[in-house]
C-alpha positions as CSV (number, residue, x, y, z in Angstrom):
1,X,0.0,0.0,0.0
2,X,0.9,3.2,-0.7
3,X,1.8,6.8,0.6
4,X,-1.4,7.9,-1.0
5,X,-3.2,4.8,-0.6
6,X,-2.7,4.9,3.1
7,X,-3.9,8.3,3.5
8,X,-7.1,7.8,1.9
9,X,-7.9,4.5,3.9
10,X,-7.1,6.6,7.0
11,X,-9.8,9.2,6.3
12,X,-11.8,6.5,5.5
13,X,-11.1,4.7,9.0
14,X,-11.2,7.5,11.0
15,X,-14.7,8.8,10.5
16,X,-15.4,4.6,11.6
17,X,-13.4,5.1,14.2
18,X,-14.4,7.9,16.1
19,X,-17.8,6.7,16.3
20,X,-17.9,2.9,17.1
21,X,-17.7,2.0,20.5
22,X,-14.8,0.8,22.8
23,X,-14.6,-3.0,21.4
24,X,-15.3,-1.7,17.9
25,X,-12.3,0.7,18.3
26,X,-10.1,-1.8,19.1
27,X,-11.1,-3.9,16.3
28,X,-10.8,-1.1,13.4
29,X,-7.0,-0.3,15.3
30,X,-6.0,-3.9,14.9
31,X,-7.3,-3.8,11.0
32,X,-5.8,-0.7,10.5
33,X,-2.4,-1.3,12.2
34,X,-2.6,-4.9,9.8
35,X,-3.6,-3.2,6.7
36,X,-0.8,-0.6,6.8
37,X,1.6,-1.8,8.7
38,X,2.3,1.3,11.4
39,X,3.5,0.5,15.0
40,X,-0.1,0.4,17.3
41,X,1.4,3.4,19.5
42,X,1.5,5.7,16.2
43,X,-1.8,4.7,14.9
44,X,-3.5,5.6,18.2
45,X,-2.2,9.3,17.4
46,X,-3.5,9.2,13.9
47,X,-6.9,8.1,15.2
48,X,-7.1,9.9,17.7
49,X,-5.8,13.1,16.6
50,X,-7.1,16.3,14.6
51,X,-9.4,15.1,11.3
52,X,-7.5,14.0,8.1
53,X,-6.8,17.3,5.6
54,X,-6.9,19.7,9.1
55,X,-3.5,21.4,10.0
56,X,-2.2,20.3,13.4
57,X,-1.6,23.8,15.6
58,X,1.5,24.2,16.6
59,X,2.2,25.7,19.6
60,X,4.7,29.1,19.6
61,X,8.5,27.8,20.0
62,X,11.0,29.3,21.8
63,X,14.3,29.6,20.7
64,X,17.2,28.1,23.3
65,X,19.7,30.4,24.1
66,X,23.1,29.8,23.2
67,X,24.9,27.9,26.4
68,X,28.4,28.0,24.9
69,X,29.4,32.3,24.5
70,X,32.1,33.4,22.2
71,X,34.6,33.3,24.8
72,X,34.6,29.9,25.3
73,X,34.5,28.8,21.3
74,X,38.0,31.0,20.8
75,X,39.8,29.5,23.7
76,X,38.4,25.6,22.6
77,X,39.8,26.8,19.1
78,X,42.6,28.0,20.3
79,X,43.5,24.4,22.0
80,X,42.7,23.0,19.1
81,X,44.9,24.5,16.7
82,X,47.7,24.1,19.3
83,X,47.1,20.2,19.9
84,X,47.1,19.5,16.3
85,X,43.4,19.7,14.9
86,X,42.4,16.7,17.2
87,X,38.9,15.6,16.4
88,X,36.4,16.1,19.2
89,X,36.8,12.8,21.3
90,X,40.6,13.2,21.8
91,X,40.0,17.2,22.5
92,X,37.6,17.0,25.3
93,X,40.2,14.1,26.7
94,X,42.7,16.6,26.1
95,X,41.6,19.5,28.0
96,X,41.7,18.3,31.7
97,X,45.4,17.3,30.6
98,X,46.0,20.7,29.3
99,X,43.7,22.7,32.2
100,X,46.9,23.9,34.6
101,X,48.8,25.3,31.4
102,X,45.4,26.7,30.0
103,X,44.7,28.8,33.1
104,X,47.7,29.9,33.0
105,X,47.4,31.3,29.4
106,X,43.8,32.6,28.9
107,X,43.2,33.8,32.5
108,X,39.6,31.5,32.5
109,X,36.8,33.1,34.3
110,X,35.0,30.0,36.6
111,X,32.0,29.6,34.4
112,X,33.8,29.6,30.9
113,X,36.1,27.0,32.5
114,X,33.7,25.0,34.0
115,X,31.8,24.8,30.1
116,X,35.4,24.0,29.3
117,X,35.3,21.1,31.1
118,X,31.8,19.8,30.6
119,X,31.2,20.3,26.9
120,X,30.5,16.9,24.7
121,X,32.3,16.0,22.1
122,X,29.6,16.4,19.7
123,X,28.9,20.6,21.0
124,X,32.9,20.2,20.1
125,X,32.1,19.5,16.7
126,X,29.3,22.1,16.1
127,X,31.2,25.0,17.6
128,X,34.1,23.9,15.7
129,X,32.6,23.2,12.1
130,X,32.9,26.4,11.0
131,X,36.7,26.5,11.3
132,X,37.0,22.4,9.6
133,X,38.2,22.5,6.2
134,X,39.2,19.5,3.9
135,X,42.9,18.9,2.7
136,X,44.1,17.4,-0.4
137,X,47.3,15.5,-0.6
138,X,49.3,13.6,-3.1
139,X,51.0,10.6,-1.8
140,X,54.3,9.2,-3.3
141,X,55.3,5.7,-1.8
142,X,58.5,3.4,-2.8
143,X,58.1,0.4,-1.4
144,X,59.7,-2.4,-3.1
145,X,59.5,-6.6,-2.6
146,X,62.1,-8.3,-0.4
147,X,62.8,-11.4,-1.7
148,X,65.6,-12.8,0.2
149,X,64.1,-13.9,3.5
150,X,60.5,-13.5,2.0
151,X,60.0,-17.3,3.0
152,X,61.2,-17.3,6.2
153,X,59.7,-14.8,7.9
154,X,56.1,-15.6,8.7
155,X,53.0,-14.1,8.0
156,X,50.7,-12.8,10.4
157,X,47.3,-14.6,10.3
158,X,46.2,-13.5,13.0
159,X,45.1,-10.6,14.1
160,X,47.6,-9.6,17.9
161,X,44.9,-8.9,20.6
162,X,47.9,-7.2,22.7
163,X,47.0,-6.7,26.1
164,X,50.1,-5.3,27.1
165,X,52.8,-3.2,25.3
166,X,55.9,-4.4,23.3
167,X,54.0,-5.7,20.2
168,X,54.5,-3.3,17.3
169,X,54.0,-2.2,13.7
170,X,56.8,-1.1,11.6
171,X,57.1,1.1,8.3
172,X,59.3,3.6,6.1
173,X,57.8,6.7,4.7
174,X,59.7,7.9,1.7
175,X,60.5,11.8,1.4
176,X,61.3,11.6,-2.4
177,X,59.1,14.8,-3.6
178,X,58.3,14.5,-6.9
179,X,61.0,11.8,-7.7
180,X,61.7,8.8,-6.7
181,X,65.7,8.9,-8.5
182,X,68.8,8.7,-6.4
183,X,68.9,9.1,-2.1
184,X,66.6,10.8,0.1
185,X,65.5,10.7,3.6
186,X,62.9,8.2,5.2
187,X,61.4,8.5,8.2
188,X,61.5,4.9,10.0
189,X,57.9,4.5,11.8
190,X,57.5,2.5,15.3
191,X,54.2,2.3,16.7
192,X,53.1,0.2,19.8
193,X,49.4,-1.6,19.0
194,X,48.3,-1.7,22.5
195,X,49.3,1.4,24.0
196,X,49.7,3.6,20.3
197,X,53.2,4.3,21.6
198,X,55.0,5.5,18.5
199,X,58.7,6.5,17.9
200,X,60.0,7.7,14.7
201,X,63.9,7.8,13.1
202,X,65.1,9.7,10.1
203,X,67.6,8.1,7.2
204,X,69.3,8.5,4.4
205,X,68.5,6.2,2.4
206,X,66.9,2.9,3.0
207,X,69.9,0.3,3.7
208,X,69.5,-2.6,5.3
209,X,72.2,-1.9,8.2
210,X,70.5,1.8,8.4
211,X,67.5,0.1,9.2
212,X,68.8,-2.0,11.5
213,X,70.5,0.7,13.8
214,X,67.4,2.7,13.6
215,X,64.9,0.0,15.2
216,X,68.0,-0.4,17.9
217,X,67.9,3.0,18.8
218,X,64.3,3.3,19.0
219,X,63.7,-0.1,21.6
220,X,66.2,1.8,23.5
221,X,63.6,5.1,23.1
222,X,60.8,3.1,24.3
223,X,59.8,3.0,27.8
224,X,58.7,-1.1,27.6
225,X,60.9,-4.1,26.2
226,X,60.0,-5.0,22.6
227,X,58.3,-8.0,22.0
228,X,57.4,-8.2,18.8
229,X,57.7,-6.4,15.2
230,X,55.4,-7.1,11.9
231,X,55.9,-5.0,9.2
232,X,55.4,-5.1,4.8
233,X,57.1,-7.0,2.5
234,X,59.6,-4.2,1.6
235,X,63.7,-5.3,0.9
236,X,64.3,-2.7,3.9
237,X,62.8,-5.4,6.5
238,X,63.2,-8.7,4.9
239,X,66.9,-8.9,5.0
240,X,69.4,-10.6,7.3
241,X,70.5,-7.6,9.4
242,X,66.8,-6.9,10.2
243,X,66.5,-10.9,11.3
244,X,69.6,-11.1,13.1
245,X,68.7,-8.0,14.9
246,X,65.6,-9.3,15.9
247,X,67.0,-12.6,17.1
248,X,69.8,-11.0,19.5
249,X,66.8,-9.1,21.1
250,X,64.7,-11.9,21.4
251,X,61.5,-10.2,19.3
252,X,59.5,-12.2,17.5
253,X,59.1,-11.3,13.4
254,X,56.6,-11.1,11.0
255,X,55.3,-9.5,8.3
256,X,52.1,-8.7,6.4
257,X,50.8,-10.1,3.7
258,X,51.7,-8.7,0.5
259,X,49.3,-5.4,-0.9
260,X,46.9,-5.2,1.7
261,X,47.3,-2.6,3.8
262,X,45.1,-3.2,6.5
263,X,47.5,-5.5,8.0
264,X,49.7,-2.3,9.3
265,X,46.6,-0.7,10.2
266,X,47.7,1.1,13.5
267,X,51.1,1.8,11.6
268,X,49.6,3.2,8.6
269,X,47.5,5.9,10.5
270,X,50.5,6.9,12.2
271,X,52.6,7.7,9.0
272,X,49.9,10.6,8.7
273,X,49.7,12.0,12.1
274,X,53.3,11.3,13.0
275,X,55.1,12.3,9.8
276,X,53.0,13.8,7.0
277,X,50.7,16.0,8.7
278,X,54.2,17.7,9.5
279,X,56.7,17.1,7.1
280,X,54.1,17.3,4.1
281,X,55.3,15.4,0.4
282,X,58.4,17.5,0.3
283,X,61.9,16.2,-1.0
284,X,64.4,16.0,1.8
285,X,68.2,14.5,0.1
286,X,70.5,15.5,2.7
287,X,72.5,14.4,6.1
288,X,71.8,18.1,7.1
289,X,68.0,17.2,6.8
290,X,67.9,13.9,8.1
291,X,70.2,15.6,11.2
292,X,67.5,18.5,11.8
293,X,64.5,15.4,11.3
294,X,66.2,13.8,14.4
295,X,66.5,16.3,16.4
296,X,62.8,17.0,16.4
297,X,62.0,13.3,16.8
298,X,63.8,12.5,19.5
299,X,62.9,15.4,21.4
300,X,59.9,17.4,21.3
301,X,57.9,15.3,18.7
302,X,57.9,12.0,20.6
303,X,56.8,14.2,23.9
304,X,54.5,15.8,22.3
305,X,52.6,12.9,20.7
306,X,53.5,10.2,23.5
307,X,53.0,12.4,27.0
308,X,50.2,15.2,25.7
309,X,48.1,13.7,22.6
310,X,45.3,11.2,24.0
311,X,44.4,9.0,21.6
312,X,41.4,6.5,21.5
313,X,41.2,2.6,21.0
314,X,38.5,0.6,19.2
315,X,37.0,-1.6,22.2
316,X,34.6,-3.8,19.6
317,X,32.5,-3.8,16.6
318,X,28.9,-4.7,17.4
319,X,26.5,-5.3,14.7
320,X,23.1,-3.0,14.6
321,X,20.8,-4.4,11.3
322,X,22.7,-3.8,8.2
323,X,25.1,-1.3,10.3
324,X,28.3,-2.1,12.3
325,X,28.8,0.3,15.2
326,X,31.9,0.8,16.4
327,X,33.0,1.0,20.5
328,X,35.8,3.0,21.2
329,X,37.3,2.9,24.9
330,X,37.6,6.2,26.6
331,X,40.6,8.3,25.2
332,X,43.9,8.4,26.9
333,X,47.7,8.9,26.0
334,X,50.0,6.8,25.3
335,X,52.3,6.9,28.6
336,X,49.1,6.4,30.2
337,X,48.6,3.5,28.9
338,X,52.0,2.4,29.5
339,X,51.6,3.3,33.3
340,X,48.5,1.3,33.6
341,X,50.1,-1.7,32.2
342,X,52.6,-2.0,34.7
343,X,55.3,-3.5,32.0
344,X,57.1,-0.1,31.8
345,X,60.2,1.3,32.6
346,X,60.0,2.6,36.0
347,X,63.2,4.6,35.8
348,X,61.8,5.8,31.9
349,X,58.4,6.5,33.2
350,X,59.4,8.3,36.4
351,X,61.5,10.6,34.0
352,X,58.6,11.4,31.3
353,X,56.4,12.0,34.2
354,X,58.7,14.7,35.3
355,X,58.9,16.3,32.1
356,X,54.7,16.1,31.4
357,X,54.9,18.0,34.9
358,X,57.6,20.4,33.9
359,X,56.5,21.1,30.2
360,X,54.0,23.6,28.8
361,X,52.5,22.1,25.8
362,X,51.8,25.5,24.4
363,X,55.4,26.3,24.5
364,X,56.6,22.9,23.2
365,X,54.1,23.4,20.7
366,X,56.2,26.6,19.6
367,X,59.4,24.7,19.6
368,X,58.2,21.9,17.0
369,X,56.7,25.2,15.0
370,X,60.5,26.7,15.0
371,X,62.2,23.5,14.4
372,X,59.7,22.6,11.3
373,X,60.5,25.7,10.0
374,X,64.3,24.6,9.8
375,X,63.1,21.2,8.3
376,X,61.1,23.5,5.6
377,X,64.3,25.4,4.4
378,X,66.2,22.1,4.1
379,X,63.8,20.7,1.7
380,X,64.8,20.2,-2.2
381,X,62.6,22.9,-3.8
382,X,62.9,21.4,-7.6
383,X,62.0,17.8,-6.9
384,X,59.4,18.7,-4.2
385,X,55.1,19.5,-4.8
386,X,54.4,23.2,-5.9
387,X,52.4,24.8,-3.4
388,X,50.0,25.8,-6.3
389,X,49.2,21.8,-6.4
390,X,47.9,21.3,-2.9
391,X,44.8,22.9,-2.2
392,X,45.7,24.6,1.6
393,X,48.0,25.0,3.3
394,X,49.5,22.1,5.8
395,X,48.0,22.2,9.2
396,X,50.9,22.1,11.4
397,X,51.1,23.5,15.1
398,X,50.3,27.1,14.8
399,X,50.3,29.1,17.1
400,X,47.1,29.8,19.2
């Protein structure tokens, strides 16, 4: 039946309706509700409503007030331009992390900090959407097929439910600009699957024994013992300085299988927070570069992500009709998940404790800003993007 069909047999109905008696009633409702299939509660409000063809009055609304002033919408945007562009469930985890260093800043009055602290993620969202934009990015990627120890590392079948840190996802991203001819940088990618810990290395080139050093001095970054490492099918990996390396420390190898992606899941979200989102698609070809790089990763970067950025973990997938909702646990950082464990460092975690205590994240924010600015110069102009072919500018740290 019908849109139209159902309207006419409910102005045929209702003039039945409204006059039969109390057992009649409920025998027309049970006709009707079987004849056009409507739940029972909403045909009682048909039937018992204003006549078929009538306009319902509606009574005079009253527009809310606006509970969030502008005060409060330019210090929220000013957090979130200096914390990265979080989206909204990682910024209102972020704010009672950031509260002692944002009083300091913006002088809060008690009622604008107070909304500070109690607005939802999804009021985040709306006072924030004027400010969203979309960015456009060309990605340039050099992987290539190890073939050497391709059958004797194993794939991972299964997917790790890590319940406590040390099991970790490994990559390269290339910084080749435009060209993917003679040697460039690569930022070597570490993240941690249960905890999102995540460590990053620059190098010239990709060589094996390069790679090598940089995952030793990255499990010696890390506040937990390594367990495990699965990364792609690239040369860079499947070699025997990788495998040896991993054998002296006892970590257990793997790898992915071979074009799909989803495999290095937590690692391939990290190549965009971690590394593009900063360093952008331009060309970086020298020991100067790959110096400057460094000194931002092992310093203010891996604070800044590690001690100050919560991030959120997906809990479960639960399947609604044809939909599949997600559950995400509540967000938190990555040392706190580390502390929680109780498989860190204590000597490491007492000493980033410190520094979370000791460190303004609006100032540190400042300092990667500067030090970008000295990876920017470095880059190889030529063989990098024109900034006519992206279609904004990057969205680094800027200043709030």
């Amino acid at each position: 039946m019908g849109r139209k069909s159902k309207w006419e047999y409910f102005r045929a109905v209702y003039v039945r309706y409204r006059g039969a008696e109390r057992r009649g009633k409920q025998r027309i409702l049970d006709e009707f509700c079987a004849n056009t299939r409507y739940h029972r509660k909403y045909a009682l409000r048909l039937l018992n409503g204003p006549p078929p063809g009538r306009a319902r009055p509606r009574s005079p609304r009253h527009p809310r007030r606006p509970t969030y002033g502008a005060s409060l919408v330019s210090v929220l945007r000013a957090i979130w331009k200096a914390a990265g562009y979080p989206w909204s469930v990682r910024l209102k985890a972020l704010i009672p992390l950031w509260m002692p260093w944002v009083r300091k800043r913006f002088r809060l009055r008690g009622e604008v900090e107070q909304q500070l602290l109690s607005i939802s993620p999804r009021q985040i969202d709306r006072r924030l959407k004027a400010y969203k934009v979309g960015y456009k990015r060309r990605v340039y990627g050099g992987t290539r097929p190890g073939r050497l120890l391709k059958h004797q590392i194993a794939i991972k079948t299964d997917r790790w439910d890590a319940q406590v840190p040390g099991f970790a996802e490994v990559d390269l991203v290339a910084h080749s600009g435009n060209s993917g001819e003679g040697e460039f940088a690569y930022t070597l990618n570490l993240t941690d699957v249960h905890s999102g810990w995540t460590e990053s290395r620059a190098l010239l080139g990709r060589g094996q024994a390069g790679v090598a050093q940089g995952l030793e001095e990255i499990a010696q970054a890390v506040p937990f013992p390594l367990l495990g490492i699965d990364t792609d099918n690239g040369s860079e990996f499947l070699n025997w300085h990788v495998q040896r390396w991993c054998a002296r420390r006892n970590i257990q190898f793997t790898r992915g299988r071979p074009y799909k992606k989803d495999d290095n899941a937590h690692i391939e979200q990290k190549n965009w927070t971690h590394v593009r989102k900063l360093l952008g698609w331009e060309r970086y070809d020298t020991a100067e570069a790959v110096e400057a790089m460094n000194d931002l990763y092992r310093n203010e970067l891996r604070l800044w992500m590690n001690v100050f950025q919560p991030s959120v973990k997906l809990l479960r997938k639960v399947r609604v009709g044809s939909r599949l909702r997600r559950v995400y646990e509540a967000a938190r950082t990555p040392l706190e998940r580390v502390q929680v464990s109780g498989v860190g460092e204590a000597e490491a975690l007492a000493g980033l404790q410190d520094q979370q205590a000791s460190l303004d994240p609006f100032e540190l924010n400042c300092r990667i800003e500067e030090k970008l600015e000295v990876i920017y110069e470095l880059a190889h102009r030529r063989l990098s993007p024109s900034r006519a072919s992206l279609t904004s500018p990057l969205p680094t740290h800027p200043h709030p």
